[in-house]
C-alpha positions as CSV (number, residue, x, y, z in Angstrom):
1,X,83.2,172.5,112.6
2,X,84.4,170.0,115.0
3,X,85.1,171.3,118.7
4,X,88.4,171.6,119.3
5,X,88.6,170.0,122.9
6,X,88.8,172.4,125.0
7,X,85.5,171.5,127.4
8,X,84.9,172.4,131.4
9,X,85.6,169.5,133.1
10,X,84.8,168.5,137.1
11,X,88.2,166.9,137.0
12,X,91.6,168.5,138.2
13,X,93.4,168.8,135.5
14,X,96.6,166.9,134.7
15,X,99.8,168.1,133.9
16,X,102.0,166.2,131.2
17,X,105.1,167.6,131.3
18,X,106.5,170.8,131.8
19,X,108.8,173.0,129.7
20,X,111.5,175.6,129.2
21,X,112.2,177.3,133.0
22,X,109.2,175.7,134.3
23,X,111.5,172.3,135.7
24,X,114.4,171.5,133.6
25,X,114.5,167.4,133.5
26,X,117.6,167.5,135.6
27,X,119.1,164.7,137.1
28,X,118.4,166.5,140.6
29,X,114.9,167.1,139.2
30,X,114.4,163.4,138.9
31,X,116.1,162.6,142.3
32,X,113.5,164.9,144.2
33,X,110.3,163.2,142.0
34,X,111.6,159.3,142.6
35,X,113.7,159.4,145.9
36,X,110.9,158.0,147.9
37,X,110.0,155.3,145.4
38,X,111.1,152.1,147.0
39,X,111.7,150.6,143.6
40,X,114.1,153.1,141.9
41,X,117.9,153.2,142.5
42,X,117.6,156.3,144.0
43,X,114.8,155.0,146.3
44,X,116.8,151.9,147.5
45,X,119.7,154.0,148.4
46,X,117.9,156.7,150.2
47,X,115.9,154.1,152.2
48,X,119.4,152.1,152.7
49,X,120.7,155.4,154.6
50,X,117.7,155.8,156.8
51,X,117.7,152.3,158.3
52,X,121.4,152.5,158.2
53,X,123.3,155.5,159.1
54,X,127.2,156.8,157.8
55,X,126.8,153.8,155.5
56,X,130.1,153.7,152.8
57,X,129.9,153.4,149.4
58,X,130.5,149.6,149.3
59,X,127.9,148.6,152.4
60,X,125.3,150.6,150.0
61,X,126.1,148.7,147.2
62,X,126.1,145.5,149.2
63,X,122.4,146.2,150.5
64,X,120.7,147.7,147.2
65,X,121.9,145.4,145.4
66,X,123.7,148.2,142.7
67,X,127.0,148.1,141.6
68,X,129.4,151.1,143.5
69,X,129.8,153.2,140.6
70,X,125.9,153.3,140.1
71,X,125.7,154.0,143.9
72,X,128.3,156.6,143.5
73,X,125.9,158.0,140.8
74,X,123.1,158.0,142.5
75,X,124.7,159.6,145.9
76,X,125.9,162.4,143.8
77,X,122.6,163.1,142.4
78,X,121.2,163.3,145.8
79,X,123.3,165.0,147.6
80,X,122.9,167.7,145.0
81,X,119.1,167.9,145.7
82,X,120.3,168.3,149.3
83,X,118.5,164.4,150.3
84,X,122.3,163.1,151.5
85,X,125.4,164.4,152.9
86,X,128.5,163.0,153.5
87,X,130.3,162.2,157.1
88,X,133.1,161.6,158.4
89,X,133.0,157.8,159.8
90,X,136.5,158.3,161.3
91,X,138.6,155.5,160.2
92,X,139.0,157.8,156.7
93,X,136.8,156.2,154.7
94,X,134.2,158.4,153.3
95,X,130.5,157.6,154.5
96,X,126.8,159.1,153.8
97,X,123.8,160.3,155.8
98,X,120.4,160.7,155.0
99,X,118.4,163.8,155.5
100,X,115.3,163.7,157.6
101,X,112.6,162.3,155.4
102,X,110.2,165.3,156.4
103,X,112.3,167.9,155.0
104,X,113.1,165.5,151.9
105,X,108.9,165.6,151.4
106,X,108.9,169.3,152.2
107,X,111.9,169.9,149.0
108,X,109.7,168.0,147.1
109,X,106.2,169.4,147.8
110,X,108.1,172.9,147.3
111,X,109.4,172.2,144.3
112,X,105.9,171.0,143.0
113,X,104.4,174.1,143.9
114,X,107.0,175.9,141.8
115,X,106.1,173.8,138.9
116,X,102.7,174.6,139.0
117,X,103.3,178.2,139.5
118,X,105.6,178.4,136.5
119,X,103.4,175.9,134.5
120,X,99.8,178.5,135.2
121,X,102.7,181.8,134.7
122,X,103.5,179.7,131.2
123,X,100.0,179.2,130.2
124,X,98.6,182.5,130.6
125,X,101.4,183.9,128.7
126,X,100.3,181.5,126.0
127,X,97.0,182.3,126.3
128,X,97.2,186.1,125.8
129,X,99.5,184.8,122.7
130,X,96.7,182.7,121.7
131,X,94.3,185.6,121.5
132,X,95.8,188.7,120.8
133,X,97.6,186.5,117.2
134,X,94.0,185.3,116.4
135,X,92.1,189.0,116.8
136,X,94.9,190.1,114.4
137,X,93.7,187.7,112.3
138,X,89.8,189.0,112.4
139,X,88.7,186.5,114.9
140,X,87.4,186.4,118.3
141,X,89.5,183.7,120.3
142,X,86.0,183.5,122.9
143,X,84.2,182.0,119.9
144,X,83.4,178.9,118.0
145,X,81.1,178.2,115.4
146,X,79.7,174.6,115.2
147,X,77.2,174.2,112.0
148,X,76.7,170.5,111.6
149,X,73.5,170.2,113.0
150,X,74.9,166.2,114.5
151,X,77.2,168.3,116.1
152,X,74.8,171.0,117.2
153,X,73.0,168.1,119.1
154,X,76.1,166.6,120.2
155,X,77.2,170.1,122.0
156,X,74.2,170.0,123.7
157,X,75.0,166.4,125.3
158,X,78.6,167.4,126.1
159,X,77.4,170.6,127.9
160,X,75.4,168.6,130.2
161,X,77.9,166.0,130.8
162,X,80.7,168.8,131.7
163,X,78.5,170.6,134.2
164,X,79.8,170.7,138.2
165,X,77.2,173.0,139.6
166,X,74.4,174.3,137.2
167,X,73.2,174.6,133.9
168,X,70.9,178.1,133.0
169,X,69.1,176.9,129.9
170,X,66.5,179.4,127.7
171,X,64.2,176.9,125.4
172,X,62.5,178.9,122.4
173,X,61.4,176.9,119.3
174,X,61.0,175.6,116.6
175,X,60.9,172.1,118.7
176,X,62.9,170.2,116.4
177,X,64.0,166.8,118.3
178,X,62.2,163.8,118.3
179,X,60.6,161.6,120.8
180,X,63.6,159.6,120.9
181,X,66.0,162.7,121.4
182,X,63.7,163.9,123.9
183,X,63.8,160.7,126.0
184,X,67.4,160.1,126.0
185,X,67.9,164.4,127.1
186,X,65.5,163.2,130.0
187,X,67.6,160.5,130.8
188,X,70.8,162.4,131.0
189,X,69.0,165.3,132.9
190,X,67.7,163.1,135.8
191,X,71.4,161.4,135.5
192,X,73.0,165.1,136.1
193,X,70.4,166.3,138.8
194,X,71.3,163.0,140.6
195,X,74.6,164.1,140.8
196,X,74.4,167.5,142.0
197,X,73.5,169.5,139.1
198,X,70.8,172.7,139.3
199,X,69.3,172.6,135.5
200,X,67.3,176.3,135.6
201,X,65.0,176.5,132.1
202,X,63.7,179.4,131.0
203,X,60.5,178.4,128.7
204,X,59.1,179.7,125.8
205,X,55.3,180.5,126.5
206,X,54.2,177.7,123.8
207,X,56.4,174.8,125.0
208,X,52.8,174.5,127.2
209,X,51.3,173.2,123.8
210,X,53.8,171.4,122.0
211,X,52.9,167.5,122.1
212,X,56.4,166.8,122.7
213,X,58.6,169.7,124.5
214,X,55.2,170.1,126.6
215,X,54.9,166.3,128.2
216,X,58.8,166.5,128.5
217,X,59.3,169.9,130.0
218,X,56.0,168.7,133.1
219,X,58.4,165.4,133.9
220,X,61.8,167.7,134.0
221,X,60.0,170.0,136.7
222,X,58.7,167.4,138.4
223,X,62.1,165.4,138.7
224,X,63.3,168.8,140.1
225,X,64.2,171.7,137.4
226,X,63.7,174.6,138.3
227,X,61.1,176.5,135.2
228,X,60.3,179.5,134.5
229,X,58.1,181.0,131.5
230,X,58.0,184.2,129.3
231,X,56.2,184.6,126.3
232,X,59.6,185.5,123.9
233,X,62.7,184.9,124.9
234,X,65.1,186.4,122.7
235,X,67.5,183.5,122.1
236,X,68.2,179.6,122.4
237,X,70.7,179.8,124.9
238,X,72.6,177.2,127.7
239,X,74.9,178.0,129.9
240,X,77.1,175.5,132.0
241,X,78.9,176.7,135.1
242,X,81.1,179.9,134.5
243,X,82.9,178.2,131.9
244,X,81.2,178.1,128.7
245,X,78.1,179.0,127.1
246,X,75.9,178.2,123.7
247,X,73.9,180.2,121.6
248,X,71.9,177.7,118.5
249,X,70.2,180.1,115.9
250,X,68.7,179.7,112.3
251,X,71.3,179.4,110.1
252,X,71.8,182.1,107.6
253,X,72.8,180.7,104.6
254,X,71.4,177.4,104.5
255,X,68.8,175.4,106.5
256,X,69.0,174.3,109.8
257,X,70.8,176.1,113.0
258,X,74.6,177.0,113.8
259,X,75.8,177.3,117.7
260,X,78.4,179.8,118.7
261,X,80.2,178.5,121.7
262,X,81.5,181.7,123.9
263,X,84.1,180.8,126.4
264,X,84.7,182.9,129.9
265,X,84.4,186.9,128.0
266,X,83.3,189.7,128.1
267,X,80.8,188.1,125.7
268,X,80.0,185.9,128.1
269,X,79.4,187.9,130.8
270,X,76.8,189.5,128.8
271,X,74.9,186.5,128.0
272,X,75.3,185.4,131.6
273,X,73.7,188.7,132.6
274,X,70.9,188.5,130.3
275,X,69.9,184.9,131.1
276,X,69.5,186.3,135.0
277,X,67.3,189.4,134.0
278,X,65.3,187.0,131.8
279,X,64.8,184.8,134.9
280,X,64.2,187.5,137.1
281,X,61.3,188.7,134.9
282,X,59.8,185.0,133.7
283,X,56.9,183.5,135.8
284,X,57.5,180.4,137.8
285,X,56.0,177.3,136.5
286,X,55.2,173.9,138.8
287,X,54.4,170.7,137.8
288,X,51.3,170.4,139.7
289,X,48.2,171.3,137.3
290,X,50.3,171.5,134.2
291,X,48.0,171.0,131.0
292,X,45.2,170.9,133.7
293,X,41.5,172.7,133.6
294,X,39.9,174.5,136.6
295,X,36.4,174.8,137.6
296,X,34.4,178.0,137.0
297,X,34.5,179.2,140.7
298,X,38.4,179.1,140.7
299,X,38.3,180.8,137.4
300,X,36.0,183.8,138.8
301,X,38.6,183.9,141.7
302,X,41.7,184.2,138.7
303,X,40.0,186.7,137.2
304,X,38.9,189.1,139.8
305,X,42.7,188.3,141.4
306,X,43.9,189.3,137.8
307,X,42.0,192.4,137.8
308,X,43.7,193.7,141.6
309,X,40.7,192.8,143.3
310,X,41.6,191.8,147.1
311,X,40.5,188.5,149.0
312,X,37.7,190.4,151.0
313,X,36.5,192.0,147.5
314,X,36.7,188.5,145.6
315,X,34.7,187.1,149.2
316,X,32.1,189.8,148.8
317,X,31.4,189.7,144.9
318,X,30.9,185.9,144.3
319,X,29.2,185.7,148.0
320,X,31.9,183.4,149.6
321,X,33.7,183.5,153.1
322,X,36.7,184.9,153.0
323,X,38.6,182.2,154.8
324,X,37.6,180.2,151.9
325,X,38.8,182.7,148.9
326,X,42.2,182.6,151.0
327,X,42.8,178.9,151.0
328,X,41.3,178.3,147.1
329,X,43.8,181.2,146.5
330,X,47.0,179.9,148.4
331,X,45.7,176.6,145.6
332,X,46.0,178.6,142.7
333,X,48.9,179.8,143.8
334,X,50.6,176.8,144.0
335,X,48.8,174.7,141.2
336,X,50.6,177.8,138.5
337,X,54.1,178.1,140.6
338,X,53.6,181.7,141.2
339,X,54.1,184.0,143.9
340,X,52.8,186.5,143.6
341,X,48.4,187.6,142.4
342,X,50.6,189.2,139.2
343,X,52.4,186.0,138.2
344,X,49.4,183.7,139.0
345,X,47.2,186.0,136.5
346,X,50.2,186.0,133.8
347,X,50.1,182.3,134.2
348,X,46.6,181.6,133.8
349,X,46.4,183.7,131.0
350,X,48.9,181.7,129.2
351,X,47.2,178.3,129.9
352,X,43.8,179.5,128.8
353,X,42.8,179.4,132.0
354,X,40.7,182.7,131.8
């Protein structure tokens, strides 16, 4: 099912047009909008009367080069928008002022922010409309199901491209994509880290051993994701921002896989919480050592530092000083992306390191 448009977007978003009470398209309306636009007749009068004040009707013609019943026109229409006001020149013949230019901006600027308000008043409105006519129809308006699996892969590019802040990604296989698909995701990774974007990965234990997601997911942490590991994550699951987020499983009824995109929910709160209790559980992983072997020393150390044993009690059992148990350990440490003696243990368990 094609996506129906409605992706996050860094941009501020642009308002066509307005409706109903919003801003009626009066002719005071457009006055306010164009009055400071040098090449509109309403522009060329107002700018007449603020080089030239208590200017008559036929002076303001002769200057702007409009004819006096268009200036008439024009005067009317701003004096209603408060931008001109008649004086009294004193001979009897009627003349105009302009209003300070400040307080002309000042109208406007109010008048905009009135739009908007009305506009965002008029869209939430709509958008409880939106929802509450499509769960009487036995559907969830926080859902979308896209099933073409070009599209599935296409989702995946537009998430990226939409993100402003971070992208909380959990990678389970199958490992489907090719070396090609893989390459180009690199490329547009390294293109959104560059601009700003945190790309945080939850991996499956096995990605380690695939001959594809492996190689790829060492150059992503090295470029700067930040990875984590756990043996089975529950789900394929990204999430850009707090705006939208995507869940790819096996399709039921056919081959292949089917995404359900959730938009801002109590759905996707959920997911959002479980992606974070996922990370807060998963083991850190670092590029350094990745797909690497260790010596039999450092693997005594793992496994007595797997089994509780302390620095002193790892020093005394394989007859080494303990200054140098601490520094091979601090290695270790760092060569598995762990933090703690647990994680480092968890780690080298999974990489057939003991």
């Amino acid at each position: 099912m094609a996506h129906s448009g409605h992706w996050p977007t860094c941009a501020t978003t642009q308002y066509a047009s307005a409706a109903g009470r919003a801003t009626p398209d009066t002719g005071e309306g457009r006055a306010v909008h164009d009055v400071l636009d040098p090449d509109s007749d309403r522009g060329r009068v107002y700018r007449s009367l603020v080089g030239h004040p208590r200017e008559p009707v036929g002076r303001l013609a002769a200057r702007t080069g409009l004819g006096e019943t268009a200036v008439r026109a024009v005067l009317k229409e701003l004096a209603a928008a408060d931008i001109v006001m008649t004086t009294d020149a004193g001979d009897g013949e009627e003349s105009w002022e302009a209003l300070p230019p400040t307080q002309v901006v000042e109208a406007l600027l109010q008048r905009d922010a009135a739009l908007w308000t009305a506009l965002r008043q008029a869209g939430t409105e709509l958008e409880k409309l939106y929802r509450f006519a499509r769960r009487d129809a036995g559907h969830y308006g926080a859902l979308e199901v896209v099933e073409d699996a070009a599209r599935v892969l296409a989702v995946s590019r537009q998430l990226q491209q939409s993100a402003c802040h971070q992208l909380r990604t959990i990678d389970v296989p199958p490992y489907s994509g090719t070396v090609d698909h893989y390459l180009g995701q690199e490329v547009l990774q390294r293109e959104r880290m560059a601009a700003g974007v945190v790309y945080r990965t939850i991996y499956h234990g096995s990605a380690f051993d695939d001959p594809i997601a492996g190689p790829n997911m060492a150059r992503m942490i090295e470029a700067g994701e930040q990875a984590r590991t756990l043996d089975d994550p529950p789900m394929k699951l990204a999430i850009v921002d707090s705006e939208l987020a995507v869940v790819t499983l096996a399709a039921d009824d056919h081959p292949g896989v089917v995404s359900l995109l959730v938009r801002p929910s109590s759905l996707f709160r959920a997911l959002s919480n479980v992606f974070e209790s996922l990370w807060r559980l998963a083991v850190p992983v670092s590029a350094t050592g990745i797909g690497t072997q260790i010596d039999a020393r450092d693997r005594q150390i793992l496994t007595l530092m797997a089994s509780g044993a302390t620095d002193d009690a790892i020093a005394r059992r394989l007859g080494m000083g303990r200054r140098t148990v601490v520094r091979r350990v601090s290695v270790l440490l760092a060569r598995l992306g762990a933090t703690t003696r647990f994680q480092a243990g968890v780690q080298a368990g999974r990489r057939g390191w003991l």
